[in-house]
Phi, psi and omega in degrees: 000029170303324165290030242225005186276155176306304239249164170331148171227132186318138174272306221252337190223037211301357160218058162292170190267131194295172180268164200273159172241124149340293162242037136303327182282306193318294184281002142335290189262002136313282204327277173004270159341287180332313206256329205275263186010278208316296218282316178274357167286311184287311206297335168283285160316330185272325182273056186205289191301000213015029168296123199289323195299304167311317187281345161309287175310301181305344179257336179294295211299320193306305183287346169305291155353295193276331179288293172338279149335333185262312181285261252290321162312322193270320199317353193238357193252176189299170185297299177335300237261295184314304202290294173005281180280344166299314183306296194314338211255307176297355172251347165253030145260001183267337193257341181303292192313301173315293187317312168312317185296330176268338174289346169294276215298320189299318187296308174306322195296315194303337198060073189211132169273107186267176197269166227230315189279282173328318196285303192293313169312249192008313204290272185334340169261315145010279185307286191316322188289302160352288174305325168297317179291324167307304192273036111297357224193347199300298205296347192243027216275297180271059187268239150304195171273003178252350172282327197287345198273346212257336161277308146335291177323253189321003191226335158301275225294335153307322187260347134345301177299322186303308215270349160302301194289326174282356198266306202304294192303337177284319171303302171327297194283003191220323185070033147249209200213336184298322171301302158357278179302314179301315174314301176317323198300306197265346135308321170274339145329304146337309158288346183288297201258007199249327179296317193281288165334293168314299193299328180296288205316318197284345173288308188312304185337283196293344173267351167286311160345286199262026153271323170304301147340298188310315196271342177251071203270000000 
């Protein structure tokens, strides 16, 4: 799927770099901005509201932010060089869903109940960012594996929010901590399988790359 992009793709040479789409970069360093806000909005709520799920979501913008930065680095550079950092961006959504799970299991062990109010503000502002940011990335959804990562991204973290804001509300109605935790459980699944994809494709990438090479050196 090297080829898999809007714009012309090299025939004779795959692995030169596609020509820039402009606003593909714009949206990008929107993208970018957007999650770096978030991640110190949620990472200040979550930690004052003691919700594992907010403080989840905050590592997630955080880590969006910097994939982003890292496809805006790359973005001018060769296909080889794209597929890569689609590896690098997908083993580190492999590794935040590892992180969540433990950051779930250490909060259950603890017993502590987060607030309910903070958690649904929080999620539903989010929810909004989130949302822009998807349907801003939308047009690039089946583009490469580094494009396809950076869409991935923003269509996890959406949906992510719904289950914050539905986790606020199960915390409200039961006064317990477990929707909280669940809602984490299922973000990092999430992060789990959107990571593993990405990590597939960028292999499929590189290894259709140096087969190319081969028969075209």
């Amino acid at each position: 799927m090297a080829c898999s992009c809007h714009s012309t793709c090299p025939t004779e040479a795959p692995a030169t770099a596609q020509p820039l789409d402009p606003r593909w970069k714009r949206a990008l360093w929107i993208a970018l901005w957007v999650n770096a806000v978030m991640f110190v909005v949620e990472l200040i709520a979550g930690w004052q509201a003691g919700s594992v799920s907010l403080l989840a979501d905050a590592v997630d913008f955080a880590g969006d932010a910097a994939n982003y930065g890292l496809s805006l680095a790359v973005l001018s550079m060769a296909v080889v060089w794209r597929s890569r950092a689609a590896l690098v961006k997908g083993g580190t959504m492999l590794a935040y869903g590892l992180f969540v799970l433990a950051k779930a299991a250490w909060i259950w062990q603890a017993g502590s109940v987060p607030h309910a109010g903070t958690m649904g503000a929080v999620g539903l502002l989010a929810l909004m960012a989130n949302t822009g940011v998807a349907l801003l990335l939308y047009r690039w959804r089946q583009g490469d594996a580094n494009m396809r990562s950076v869409w991935l991204c923003s269509r996890n973290d959406a949906l992510s929010n719904l289950a914050v804001i539905a986790a606020a509300a199960g915390v409200f109605g039961t006064g317990s901590a477990w929707p909280d935790l669940a809602v984490a459980a299922i973000m990092a699944l999430l992060a789990i399988s959107a990571g593993w994809s990405v990590v597939r494709q960028a292999r499929g990438e590189l290894r259709s790359q140096r087969q190319q090479l081969v028969m075209n050196p």
